[in-house]
N, C-alpha and C positions, 0 to 999 in steps of 0.2 A: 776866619776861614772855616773853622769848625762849625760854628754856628751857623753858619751862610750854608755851608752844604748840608746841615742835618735839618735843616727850615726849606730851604730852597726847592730841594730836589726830594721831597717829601711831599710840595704839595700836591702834585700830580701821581700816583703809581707809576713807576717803570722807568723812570729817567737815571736809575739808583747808579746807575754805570757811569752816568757822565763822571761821576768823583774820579775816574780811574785817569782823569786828565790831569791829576797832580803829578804823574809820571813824567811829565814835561819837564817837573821841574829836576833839576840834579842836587846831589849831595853836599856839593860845594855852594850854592844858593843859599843853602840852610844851616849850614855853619857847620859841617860836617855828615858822617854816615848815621852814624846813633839818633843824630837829629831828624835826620832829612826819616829814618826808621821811624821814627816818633811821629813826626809829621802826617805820613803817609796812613802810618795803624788811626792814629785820631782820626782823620778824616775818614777812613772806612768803616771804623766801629762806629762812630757818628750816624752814619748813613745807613748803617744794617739797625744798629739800636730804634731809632726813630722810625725805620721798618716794619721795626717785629712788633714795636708798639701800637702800629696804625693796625698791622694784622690779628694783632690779637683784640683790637675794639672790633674788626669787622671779621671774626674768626665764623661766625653764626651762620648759617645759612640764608640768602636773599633772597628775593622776587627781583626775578632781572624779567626785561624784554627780550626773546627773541624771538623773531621771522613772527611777529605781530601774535606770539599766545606765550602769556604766564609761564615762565620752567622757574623748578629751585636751582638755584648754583650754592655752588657751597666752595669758600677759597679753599679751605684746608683739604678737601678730597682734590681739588684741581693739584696742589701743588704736590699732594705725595703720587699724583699720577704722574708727573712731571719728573719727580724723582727716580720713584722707580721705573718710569719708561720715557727715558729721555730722548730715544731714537723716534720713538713714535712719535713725540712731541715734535723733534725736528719735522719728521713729516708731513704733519699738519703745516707747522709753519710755512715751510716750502710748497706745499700745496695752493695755502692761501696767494703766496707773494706771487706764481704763475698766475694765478687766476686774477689779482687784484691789483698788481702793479702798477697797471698802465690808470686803471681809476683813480688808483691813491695819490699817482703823479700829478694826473689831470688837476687832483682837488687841493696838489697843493701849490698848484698853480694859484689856484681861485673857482671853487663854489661856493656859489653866494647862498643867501640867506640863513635857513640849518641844513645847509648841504640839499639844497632841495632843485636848484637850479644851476645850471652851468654855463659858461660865456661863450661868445660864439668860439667856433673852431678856430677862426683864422687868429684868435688872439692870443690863445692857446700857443703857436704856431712862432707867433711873434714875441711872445714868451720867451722860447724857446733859443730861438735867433738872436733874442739881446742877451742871453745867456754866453752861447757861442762867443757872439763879439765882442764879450767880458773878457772874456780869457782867452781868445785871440788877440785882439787890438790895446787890450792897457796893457802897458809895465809896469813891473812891480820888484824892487829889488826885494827876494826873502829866500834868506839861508836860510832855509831849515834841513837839517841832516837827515837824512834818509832814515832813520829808528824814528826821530821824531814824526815824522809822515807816514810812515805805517803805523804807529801809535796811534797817530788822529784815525783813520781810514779804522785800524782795531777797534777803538771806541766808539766808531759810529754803529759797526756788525754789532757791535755787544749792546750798544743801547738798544739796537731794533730787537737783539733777544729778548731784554731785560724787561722792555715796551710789551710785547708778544707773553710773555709770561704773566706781568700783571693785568693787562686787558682779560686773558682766559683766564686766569684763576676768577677775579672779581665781576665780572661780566656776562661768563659761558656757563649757559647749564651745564652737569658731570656730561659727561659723553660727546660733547658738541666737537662736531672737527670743522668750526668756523670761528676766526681770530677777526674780532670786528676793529676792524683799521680806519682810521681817517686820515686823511691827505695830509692837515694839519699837525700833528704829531708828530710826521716826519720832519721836522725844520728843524731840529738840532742836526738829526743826520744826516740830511743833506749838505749839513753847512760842513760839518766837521770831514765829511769826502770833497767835499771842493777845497775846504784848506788844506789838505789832503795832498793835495796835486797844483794847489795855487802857488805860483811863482815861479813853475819846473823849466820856461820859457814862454818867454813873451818878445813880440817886435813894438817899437816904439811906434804908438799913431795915435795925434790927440784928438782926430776924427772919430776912435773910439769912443769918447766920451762921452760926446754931442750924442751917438748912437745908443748909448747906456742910456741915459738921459731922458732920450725921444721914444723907447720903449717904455719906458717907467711910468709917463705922464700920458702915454695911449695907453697902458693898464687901467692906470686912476679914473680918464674920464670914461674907460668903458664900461671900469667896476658900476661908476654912479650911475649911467645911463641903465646899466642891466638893473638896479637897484630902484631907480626910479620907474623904468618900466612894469618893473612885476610888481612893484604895493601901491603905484598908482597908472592903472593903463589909460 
């Protein structure tokens, strides 16, 4: 477990939060407090160690891209901005998520290629819809206690922080108040607010299914047709 989370969630920046999902587990799972203590400290000093190691190889100043001209970013000046004005950081953040949400949603629907093209609307739409009829139409027996479900929903807010923080440090010239988001990213968070809320009530209908189903495979073959269309018209 230790190794899985200081490999895992290292090889991307900014997922460093998801560890905080050992919280799930309890005291008594682990053969006691002291333990389950032990447990939790390893997996987070794991995750921050193998951290501060990535930041200290990429501690230098880069050449990033932004808005198509050369800037230097620098992590280490991002994150003591961060630090010390963490209110402002929020409002970057917040800024960004008005302006960018509904793109970010779109793309994590599906923009193809490198995010250069988008599917048509109606699929988007129908997306959308077999989402709905997920979690309307199936049942699902899951007890999860209500601490546990704000837990998951906790750790999704905190990974989009976590995400938002290593994109601008490693990415943002100093001074930028733009957090370059992609659609993709978002799929751990998204999942971990739908488990979130998944199972809180459901009515029996195995017509759901069929409908999961017949969404999914009008995805596929729209994904291929948009795919085929644009690298060979």
């Amino acid at each position: 477990m230790l190794l899985a989370a200081a490999l895992f969630l290292d090889v991307k920046p900014g997922y460093w939060a998801l560890i905080l999902l050992v919280l799930l587990i309890t005291p008594s799972q682990v053969g006691g407090r002291w333990r389950y203590a032990a447990f939790v400290a390893g997996n987070v000093l794991a995750v921050v160690g193998v951290s501060l190691i990535v930041l200290l190889f990429t501690g230098s100043d880069a050449r990033v891209q932004a808005a198509g001209v050369q800037a230097v970013g620098g992590p280490h000046a991002q994150l003591v901005f961060i630090l010390h004005q963490p209110m402002s950081f929020l409002g970057i953040v917040w800024s960004n998520v008005r302006e960018g949400l509904l793109a970010w949603t779109l793309q994590s629907i599906g923009v193809l290629g490198w995010l250069s093209f988008a599917l048509p609307p109606a699929l988007y739409l129908v997306a959308l819809l077999g989402g709905v009829g997920f979690f309307v139409r199936m049942k699902e027996e899951v007890r999860l206690l209500p601490w546990r479900r704000a837990l998951l929903a906790a750790v999704g807010v905190a990974v989009f922080l976590t995400m938002a923080v290593a994109l601008y440090a490693f990415l943002e010239p100093i001074g930028s108040d733009r957090i370059y988001v992609q659609g993709r990213y978002l799929a751990p968070i998204w999942l971990l607010l739908l488990l979130s809320i998944y199972g809180i009530r459901f009515t029996q209908r195995q017509l759901g299914r069929f409908f999961v189903v017949g969404v999914l495979l009008v995805l596929m073959v729209q994904n291929f047709q948009s795919l085929v269309s644009h690298y060979h018209p």
